[in-house]
FIKOLZA-1660 file (N, C-alpha, C; in steps of 0.1 Angstrom, whole numbers, plus 5000, padded with zeros to 4 digits):
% residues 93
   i   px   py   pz ch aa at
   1 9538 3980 4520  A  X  N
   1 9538 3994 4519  A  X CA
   1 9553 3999 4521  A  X  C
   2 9557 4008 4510  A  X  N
   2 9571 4008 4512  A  X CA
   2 9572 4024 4514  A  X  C
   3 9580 4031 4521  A  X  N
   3 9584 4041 4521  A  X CA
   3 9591 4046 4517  A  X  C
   4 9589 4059 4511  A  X  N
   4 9597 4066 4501  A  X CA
   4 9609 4078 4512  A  X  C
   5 9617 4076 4511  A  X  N
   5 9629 4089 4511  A  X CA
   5 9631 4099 4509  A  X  C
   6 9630 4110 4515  A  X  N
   6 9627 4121 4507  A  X CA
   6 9644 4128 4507  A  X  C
   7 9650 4128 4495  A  X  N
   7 9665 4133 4498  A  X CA
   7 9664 4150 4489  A  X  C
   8 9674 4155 4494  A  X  N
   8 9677 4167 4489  A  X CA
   8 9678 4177 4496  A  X  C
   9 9679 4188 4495  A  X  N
   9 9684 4204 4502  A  X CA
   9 9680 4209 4503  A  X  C
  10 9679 4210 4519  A  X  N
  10 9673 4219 4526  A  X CA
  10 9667 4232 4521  A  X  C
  11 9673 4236 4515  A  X  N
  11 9668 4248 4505  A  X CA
  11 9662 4246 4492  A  X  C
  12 9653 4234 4492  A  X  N
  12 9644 4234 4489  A  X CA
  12 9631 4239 4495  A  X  C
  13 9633 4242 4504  A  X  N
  13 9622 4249 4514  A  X CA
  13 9625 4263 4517  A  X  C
  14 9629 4269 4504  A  X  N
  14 9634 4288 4510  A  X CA
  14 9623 4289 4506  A  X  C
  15 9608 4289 4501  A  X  N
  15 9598 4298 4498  A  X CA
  15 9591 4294 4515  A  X  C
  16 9591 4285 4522  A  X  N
  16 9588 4290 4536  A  X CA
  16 9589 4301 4540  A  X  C
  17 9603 4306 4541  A  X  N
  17 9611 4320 4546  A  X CA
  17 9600 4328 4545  A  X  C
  18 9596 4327 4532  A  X  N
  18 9587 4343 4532  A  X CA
  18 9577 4343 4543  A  X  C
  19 9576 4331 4548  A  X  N
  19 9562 4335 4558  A  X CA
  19 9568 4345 4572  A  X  C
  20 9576 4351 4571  A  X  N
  20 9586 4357 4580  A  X CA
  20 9576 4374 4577  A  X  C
  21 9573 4372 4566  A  X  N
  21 9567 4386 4563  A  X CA
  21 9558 4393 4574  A  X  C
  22 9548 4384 4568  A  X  N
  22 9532 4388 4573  A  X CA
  22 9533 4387 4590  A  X  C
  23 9542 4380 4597  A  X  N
  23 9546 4377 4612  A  X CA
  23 9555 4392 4614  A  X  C
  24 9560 4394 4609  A  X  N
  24 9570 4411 4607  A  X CA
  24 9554 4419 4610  A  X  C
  25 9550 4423 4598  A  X  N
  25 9542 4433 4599  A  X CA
  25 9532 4435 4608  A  X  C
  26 9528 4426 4617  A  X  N
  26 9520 4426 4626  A  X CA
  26 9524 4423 4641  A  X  C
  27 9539 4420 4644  A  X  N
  27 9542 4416 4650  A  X CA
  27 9555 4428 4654  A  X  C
  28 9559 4436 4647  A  X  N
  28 9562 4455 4656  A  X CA
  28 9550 4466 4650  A  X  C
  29 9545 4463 4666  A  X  N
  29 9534 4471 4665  A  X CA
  29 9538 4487 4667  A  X  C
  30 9548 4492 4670  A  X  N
  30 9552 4503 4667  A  X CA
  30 9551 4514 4650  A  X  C
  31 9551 4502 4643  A  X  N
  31 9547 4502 4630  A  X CA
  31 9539 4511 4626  A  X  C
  32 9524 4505 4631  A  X  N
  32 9509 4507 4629  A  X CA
  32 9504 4513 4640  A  X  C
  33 9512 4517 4650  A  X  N
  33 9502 4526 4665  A  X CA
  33 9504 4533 4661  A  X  C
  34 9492 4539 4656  A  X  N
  34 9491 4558 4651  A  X CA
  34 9472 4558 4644  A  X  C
  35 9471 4569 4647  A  X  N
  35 9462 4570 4641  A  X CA
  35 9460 4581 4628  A  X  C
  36 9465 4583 4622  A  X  N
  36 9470 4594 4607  A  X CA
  36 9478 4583 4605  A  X  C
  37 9477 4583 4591  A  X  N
  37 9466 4590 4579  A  X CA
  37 9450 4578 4578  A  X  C
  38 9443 4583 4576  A  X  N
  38 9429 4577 4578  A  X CA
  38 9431 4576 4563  A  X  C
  39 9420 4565 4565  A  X  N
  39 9417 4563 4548  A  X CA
  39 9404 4561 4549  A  X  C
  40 9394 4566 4545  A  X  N
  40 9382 4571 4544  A  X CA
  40 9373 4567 4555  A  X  C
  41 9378 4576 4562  A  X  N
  41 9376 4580 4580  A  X CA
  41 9380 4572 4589  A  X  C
  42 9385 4556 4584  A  X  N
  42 9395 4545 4595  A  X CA
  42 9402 4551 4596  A  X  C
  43 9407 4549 4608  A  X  N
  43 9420 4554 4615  A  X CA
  43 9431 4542 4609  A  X  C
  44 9442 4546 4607  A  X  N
  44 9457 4537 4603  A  X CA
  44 9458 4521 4610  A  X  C
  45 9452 4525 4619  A  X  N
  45 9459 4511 4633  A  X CA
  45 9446 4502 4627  A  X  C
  46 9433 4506 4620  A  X  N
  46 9426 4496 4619  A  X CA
  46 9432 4489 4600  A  X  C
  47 9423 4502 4598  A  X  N
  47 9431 4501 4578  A  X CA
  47 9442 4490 4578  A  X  C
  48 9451 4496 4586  A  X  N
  48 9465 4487 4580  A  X CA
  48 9465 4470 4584  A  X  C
  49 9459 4469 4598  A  X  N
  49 9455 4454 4602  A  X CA
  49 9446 4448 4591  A  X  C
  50 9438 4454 4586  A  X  N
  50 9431 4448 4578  A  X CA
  50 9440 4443 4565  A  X  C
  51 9451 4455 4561  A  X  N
  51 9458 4452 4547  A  X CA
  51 9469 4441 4550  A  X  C
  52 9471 4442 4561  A  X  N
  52 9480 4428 4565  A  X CA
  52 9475 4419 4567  A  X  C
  53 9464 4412 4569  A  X  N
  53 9456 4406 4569  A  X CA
  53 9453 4398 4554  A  X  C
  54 9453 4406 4545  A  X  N
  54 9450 4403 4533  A  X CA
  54 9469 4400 4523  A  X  C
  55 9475 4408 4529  A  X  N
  55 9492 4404 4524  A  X CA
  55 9491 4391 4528  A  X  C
  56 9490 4390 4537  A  X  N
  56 9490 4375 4546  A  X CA
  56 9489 4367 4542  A  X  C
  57 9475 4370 4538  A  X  N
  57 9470 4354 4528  A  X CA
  57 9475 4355 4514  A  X  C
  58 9480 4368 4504  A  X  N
  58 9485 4362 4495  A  X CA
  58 9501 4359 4498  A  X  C
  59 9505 4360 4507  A  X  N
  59 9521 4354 4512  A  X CA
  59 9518 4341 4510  A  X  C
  60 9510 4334 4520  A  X  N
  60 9507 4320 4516  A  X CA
  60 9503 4314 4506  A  X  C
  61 9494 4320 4500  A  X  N
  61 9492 4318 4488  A  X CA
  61 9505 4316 4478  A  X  C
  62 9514 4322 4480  A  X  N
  62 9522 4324 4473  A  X CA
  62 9532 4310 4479  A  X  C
  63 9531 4319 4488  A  X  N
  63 9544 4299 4495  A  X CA
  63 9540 4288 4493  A  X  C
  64 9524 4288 4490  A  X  N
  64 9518 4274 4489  A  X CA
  64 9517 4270 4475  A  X  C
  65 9521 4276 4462  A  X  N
  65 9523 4272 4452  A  X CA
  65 9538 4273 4448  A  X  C
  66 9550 4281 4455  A  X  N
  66 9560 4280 4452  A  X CA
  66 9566 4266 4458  A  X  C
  67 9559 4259 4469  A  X  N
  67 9565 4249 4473  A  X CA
  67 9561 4243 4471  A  X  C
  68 9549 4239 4465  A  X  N
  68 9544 4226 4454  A  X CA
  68 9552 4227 4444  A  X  C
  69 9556 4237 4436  A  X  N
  69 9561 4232 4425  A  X CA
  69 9578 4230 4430  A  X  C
  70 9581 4236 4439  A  X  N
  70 9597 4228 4442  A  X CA
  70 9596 4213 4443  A  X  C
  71 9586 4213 4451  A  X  N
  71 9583 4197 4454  A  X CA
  71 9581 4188 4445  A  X  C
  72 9574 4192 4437  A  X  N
  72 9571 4186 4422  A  X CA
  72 9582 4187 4413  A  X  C
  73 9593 4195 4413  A  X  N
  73 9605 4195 4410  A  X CA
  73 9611 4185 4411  A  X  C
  74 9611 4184 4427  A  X  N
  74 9620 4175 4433  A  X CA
  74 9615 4162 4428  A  X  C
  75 9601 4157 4432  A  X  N
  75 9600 4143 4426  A  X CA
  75 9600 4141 4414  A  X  C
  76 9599 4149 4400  A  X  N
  76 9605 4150 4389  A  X CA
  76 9614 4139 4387  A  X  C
  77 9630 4147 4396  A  X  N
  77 9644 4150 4394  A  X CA
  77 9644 4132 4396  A  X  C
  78 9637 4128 4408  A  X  N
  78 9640 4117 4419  A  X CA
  78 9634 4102 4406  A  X  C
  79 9620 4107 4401  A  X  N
  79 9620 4099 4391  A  X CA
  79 9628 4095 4383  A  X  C
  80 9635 4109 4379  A  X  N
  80 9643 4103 4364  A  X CA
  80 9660 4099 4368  A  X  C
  81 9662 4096 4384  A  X  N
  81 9674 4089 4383  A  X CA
  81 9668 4079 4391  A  X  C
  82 9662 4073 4392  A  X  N
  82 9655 4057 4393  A  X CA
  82 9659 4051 4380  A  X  C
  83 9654 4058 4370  A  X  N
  83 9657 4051 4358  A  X CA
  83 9651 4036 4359  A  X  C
  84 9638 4032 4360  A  X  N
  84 9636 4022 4359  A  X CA
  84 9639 4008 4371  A  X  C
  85 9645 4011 4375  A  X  N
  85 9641 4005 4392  A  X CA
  85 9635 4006 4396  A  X  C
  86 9630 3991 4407  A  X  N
  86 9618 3993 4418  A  X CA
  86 9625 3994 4432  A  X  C
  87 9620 4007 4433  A  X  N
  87 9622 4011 4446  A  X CA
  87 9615 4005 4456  A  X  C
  88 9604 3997 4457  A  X  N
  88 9603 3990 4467  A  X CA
  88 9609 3976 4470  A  X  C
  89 9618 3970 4462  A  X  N
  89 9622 3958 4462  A  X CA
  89 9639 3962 4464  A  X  C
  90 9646 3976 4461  A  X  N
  90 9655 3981 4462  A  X CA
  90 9664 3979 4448  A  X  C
  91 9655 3977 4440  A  X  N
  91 9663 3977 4429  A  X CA
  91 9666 3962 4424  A  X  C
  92 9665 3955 4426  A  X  N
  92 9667 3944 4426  A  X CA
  92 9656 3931 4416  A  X  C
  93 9661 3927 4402  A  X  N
  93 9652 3920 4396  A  X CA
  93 9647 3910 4404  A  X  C
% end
């Protein structure tokens, strides 16, 4: 069993970052302590928990297929300078 290397930059992992969002919006609660404006008779402080809730998940949503395809990028890239070497024997006929 050989193990693969994973090389490359760090910023291949900037679609993480965005998970900074949905931790924001829930996380100054000075934000959302109010009760105006209601939206059909919830008070704000519930409404809005609920719409962050749902941002939330398409944030990850969102991170979770922007960093598959970096990733999938990346082993792409990694395949095509092997060029035909075996990486488990190190290259070596």
């Amino acid at each position: 069993m050989s193990i693969k290397a994973k090389h490359g930059s760090p910023w291949r992992y900037w679609p993480r970052l965005l998970l900074i969002i949905p931790f924001a919006l829930v996380a100054w609660v000075p934000l959302y302590n109010r009760i105006e404006p209601t939206l059909f008779g919830i008070p704000f402080f519930y409404w809005y928990q609920l719409a962050a809730i749902i941002v939330g998940a398409l944030v990850v949503m969102a991170v979770y297929y922007l960093d598959r395809r970096e990733t999938f990028a990346a082993e792409q890239a990694g395949d095509k300078t092997k060029s035909g070497t075996d990486a488990g024997r190190g290259g070596r006929p």
